[in-house]
N, C-alpha and C positions, 0 to 999 in steps of 0.2 A: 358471223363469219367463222369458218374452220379454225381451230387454235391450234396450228400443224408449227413446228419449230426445225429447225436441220437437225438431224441425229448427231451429226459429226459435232455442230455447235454447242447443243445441251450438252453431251461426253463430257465436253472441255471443258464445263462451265462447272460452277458449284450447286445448282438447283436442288440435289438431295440433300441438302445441310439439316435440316430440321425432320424428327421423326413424328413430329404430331403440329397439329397447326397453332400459332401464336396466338397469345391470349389478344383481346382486342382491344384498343389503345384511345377509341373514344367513349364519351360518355356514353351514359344509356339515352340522356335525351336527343343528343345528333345521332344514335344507332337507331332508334325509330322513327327517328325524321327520312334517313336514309331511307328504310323501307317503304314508308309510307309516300316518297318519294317515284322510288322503283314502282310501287305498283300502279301510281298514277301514269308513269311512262308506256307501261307494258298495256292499261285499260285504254290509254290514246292510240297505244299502236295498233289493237286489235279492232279498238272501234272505227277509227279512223280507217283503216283501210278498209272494213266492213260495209261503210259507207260505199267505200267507190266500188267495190263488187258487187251491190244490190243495185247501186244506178246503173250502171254498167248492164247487167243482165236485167232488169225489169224492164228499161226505157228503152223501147225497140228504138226510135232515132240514136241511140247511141251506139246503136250496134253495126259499127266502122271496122275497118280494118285497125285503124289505127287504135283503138279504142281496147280492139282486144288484145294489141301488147299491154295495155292502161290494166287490163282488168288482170293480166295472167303476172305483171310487176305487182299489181293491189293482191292477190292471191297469194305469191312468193312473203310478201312485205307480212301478210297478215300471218301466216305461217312461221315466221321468226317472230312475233309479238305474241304468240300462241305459246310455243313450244322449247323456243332459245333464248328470247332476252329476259324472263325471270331468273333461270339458273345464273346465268351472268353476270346478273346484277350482283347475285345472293354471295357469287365466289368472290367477285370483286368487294364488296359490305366484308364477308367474313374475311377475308386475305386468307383463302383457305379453302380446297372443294370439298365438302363436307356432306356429300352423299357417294352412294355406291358404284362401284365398276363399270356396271350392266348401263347403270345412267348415265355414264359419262360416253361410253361408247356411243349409246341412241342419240345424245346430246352433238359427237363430234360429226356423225352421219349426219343429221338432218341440218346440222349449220354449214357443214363443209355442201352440202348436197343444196340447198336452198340458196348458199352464196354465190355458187354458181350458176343458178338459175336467174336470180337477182342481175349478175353481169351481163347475162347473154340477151336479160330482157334488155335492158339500156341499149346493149349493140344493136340490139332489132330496131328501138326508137329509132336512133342515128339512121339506119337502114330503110325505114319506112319515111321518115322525113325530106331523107337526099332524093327518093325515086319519087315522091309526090311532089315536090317543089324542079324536080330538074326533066321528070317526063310527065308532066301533069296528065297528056292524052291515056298512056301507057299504065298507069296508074286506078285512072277512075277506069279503063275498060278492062283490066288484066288483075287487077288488086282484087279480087274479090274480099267479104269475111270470112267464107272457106275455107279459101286458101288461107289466106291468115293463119284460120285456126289450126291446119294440121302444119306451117312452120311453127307455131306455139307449139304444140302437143311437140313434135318432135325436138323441140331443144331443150322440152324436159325428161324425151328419154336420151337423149345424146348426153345429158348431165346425168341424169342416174349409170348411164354406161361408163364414162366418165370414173363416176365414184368409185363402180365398183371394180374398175381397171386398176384406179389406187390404191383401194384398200387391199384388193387381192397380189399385184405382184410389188407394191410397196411392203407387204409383209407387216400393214400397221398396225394390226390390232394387239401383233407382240410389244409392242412399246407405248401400248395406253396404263396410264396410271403406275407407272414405275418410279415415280416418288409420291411418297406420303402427303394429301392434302392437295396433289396436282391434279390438273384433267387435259394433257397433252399427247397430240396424235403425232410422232413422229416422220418425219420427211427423210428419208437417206438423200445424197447429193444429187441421185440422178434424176430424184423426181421431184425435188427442189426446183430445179431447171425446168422440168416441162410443168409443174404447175406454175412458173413464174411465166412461160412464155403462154398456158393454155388459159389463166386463170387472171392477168395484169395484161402480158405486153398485144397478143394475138386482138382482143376486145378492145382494148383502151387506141390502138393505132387504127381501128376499123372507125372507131367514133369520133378519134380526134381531125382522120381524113376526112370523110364523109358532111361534120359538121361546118368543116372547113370549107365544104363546097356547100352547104347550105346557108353561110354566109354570104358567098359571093353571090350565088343566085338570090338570097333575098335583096341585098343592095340592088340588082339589075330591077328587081320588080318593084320596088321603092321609085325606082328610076324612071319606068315605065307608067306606072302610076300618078305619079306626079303627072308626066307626058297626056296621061289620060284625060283627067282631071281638069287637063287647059284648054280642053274643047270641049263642046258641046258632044253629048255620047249621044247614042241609042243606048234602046233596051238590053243588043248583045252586050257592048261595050261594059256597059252598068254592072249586068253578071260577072263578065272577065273580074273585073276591079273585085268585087265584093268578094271571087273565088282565091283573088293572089293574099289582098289581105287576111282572107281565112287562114289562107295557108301559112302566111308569113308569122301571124299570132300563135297557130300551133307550133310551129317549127320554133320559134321564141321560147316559148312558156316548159314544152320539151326538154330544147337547150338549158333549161333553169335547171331542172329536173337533172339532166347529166351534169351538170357542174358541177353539183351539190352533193352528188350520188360518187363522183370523184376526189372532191377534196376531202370526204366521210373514206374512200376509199385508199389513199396515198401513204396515209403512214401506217397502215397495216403492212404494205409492202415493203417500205422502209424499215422498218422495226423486224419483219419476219426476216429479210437478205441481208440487212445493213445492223440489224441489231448488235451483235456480237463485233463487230469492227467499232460503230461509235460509242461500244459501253454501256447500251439504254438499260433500266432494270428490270425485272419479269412484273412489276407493278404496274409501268407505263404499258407494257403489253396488255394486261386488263384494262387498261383506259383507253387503249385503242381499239379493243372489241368492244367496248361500250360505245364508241363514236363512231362506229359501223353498221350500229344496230338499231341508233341513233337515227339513221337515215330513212329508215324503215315507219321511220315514226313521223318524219320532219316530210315525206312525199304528199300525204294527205293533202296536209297546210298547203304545199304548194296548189295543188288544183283547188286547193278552196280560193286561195288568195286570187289565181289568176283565170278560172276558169267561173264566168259566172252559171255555165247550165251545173255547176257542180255545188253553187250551193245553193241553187230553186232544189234541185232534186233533195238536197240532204233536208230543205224547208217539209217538202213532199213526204217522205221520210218521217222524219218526226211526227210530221201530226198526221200520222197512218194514213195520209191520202192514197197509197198506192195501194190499200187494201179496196180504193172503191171499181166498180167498177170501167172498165178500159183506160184503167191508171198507165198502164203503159203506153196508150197512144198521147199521152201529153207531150206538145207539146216544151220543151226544156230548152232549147234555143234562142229562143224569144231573147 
């Protein structure tokens, strides 16, 4: 996540107290546990999402609409396990950002720029869930993975545009690194505001709607199900059933997926608006990027836990099946 703070708040605050950064306060052997900690988080996260990017594109049955927000969140996800959650780690370990300028800037771009991508994938879930369980017709005939793909492609140039709307009339690159040992991208008030409404309230009220209506319509097909189930079907009958349960299962396991990806997300926003009124310290700030980045790592698990074609494929995977020939018409459904 972007490590963006209010200007007006850091001002008034003490943050430049120290000109060089504090000696370190644990021993050496929890300071290698530490790292050796981090780097096992940062190899789960890269690999872990690598996983669902290879299933995702090799296994042509996986290639849904729905599938390619799965793949362009596994893409965003793998991209912060790459390139953002070592340094993070490293600043939070040392209480102290202990590299250069130039890095901290590429550091606050691609977090602030990938965090954003991360949130709008979620909204899309939410988005793709409500229209396949509340117009299922409309859906399987108008959904294409085409289309999918160019609203993917496009809500990652609408976040690059995004970005550079803020770094260009936010003026932020003059307030990167202006105390010793920090690596913060300054916020002035007004765009405090529109990143709280473009970046928390605008995404988070789309998904907390939307899931709210894919609640009620799973209960109704719960309902109808049941209703199914107590006669005697046909063949059509049979398929409905098997199609609402599919749906309902996805729409489930999804919902896990945004819950998790929100409560990972809540005190970022508490601590960035709220910080400076309840007192919090610039330490718990580090621990709240770390349990943001956290979620990045913790998405995997979840389709492993609840999707079984996700972990035939990672089986596939491993013992190089998909190097044999027409590995990708397998098959992973089952």
């Amino acid at each position: 996540m972007h490590n963006f703070v209010n200007l007006t708040e850091f001002n008034q605050s003490n943050h430049c107290v120290h000109a060089s950064c504090p000696e370190r306060s644990v021993s050496p052997a929890v300071y290698r546990f530490l790292y050796v900690c981090s780097a096992a988080v940062v190899l789960l996260t890269v690999c872990g999402n690598m996983l669902v990017i290879i299933s995702v594109l090799h296994f042509k049955q996986l290639h849904t609409p729905t599938n390619t927000i799965v793949l362009s969140l596994a893409v965003s996800d793998f991209l912060i396990g790459a390139f953002v959650m070592l340094p993070v780690l490293i600043w939070t370990i040392e209480s102290c950002w202990i590299f250069n300028t130039s890095y901290c800037i590429c550091l606050l771009i691609s977090s602030f720029f990938l965090a954003n991508v991360s949130i709008y994938n979620i909204a899309l879930v939410s988005v793709d869930r409500y229209l396949a369980l509340s117009k299922p017709f409309f859906y399987t005939n108008k959904i294409s993975r085409r289309k999918m793909c160019i609203v993917v492609y496009s809500n990652w140039c609408l976040c690059v545009v995004y970005v550079i709307a803020v770094l260009y009339f936010n003026g932020s690159f003059m307030g990167v690194l202006l105390c010793p040992g920090e690596c913060f991208l300054f916020f002035n008030e007004v765009w405090s505001v529109i990143d709280l409404v473009h970046s928390f309230i605008f995404p988070l009220s789309i998904i907390i709607i939307l899931y709210t209506g894919v609640f009620v319509i799973a209960r109704k097909h719960a309902t109808a199900i049941r209703e199914l189930n107590n006669h005697t079907r046909p063949k059509a009958q049979k398929t409905t059933v098997h199609l609402m349960k599919s749906e309902r299962k996805a729409a489930k396991v999804l919902g896990i997926l945004v819950a998790v990806f929100l409560v990972c997300l809540l005190p970022y926003f508490i601590f960035t608006f709220l910080g400076e009124i309840i007192k919090l310290q610039s330490d718990t700030f580090q621990k709240v990027l770390i349990l943001i980045h956290l979620n990045s790592t913790i998405n995997p698990f979840i389709y492993a836990l609840f999707y079984p074609w996700f972990r035939r494929c990672i089986k596939l995977i491993i013992t190089l099946q998909i190097f044999q020939t027409d590995s990708s018409l397998i098959n992973v459904m089952l």
